[in-house]
C-alpha positions in Angstrom: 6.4 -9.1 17.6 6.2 -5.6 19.0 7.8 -2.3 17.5 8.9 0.8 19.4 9.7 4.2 17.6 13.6 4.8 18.7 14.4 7.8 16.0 13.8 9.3 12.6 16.6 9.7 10.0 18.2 13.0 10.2 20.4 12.6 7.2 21.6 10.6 4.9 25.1 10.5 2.9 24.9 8.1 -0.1 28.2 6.6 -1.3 29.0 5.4 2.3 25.2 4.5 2.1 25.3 5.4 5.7 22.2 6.6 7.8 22.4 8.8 11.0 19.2 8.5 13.2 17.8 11.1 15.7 17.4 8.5 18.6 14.4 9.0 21.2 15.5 6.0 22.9 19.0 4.0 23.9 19.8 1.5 21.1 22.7 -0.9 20.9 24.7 -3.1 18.4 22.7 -6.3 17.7 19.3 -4.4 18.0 17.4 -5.3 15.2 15.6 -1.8 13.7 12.8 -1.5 11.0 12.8 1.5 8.7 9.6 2.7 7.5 8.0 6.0 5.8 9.1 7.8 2.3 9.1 4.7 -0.5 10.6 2.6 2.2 10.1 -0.4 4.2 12.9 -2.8 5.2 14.7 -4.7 8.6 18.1 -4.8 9.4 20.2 -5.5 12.4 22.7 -2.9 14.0 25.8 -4.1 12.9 28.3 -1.0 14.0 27.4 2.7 15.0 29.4 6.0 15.0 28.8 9.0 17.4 30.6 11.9 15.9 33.5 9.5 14.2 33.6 7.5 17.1 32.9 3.9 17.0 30.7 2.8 20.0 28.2 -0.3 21.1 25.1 1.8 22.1 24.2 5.1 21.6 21.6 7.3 23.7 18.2 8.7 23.1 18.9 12.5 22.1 21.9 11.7 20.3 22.6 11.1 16.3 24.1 7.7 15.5 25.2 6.7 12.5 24.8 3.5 10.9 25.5 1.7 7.8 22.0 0.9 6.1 21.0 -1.3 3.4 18.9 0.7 1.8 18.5 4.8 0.7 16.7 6.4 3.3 14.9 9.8 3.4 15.3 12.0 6.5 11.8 11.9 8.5 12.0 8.2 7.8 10.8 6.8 11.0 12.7 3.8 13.1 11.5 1.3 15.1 13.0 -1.4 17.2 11.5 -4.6 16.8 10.8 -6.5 19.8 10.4 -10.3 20.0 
């Protein structure tokens, strides 16, 4: 499997545990995203996205998206899209 860097994590808000990722490259619900850099190191599939309150079903490099994550991030966190 290959990875490509799509984003870095921008913020992070903790109760919602919800992550909001500077993309560098389109991304889309069902893509399945690894996390890595600051204490963490995990894989999860893009199961919703926001842009600006706004659900949506991709999201565009030079955007933000936000996305429910399973883990605490830490902005600079890198993300990569795994491909099979």
């Amino acid at each position: 499997m290959s990875e490509e860097l799509i984003g870095t994590i921008s913020h992070y808000f903790a109760k919602p545990q919800v992550g909001v990722v500077k993309l560098t490259a389109d991304i889309k619900v069902g893509d399945t995203l690894r996390f890595s850099g600051h204490g963490v190191d995990f894989q999860q599939a893009v199961t919703s996205m926001e842009l600006d309150h706004v659900p949506v079903e991709t999201a565009s490099s030079g955007t933000e998206a936000a996305m429910k994550v399973d883990q605490r991030v830490r902005e600079g966190t890198q993300v990569y899209r795994i491909m099979p």
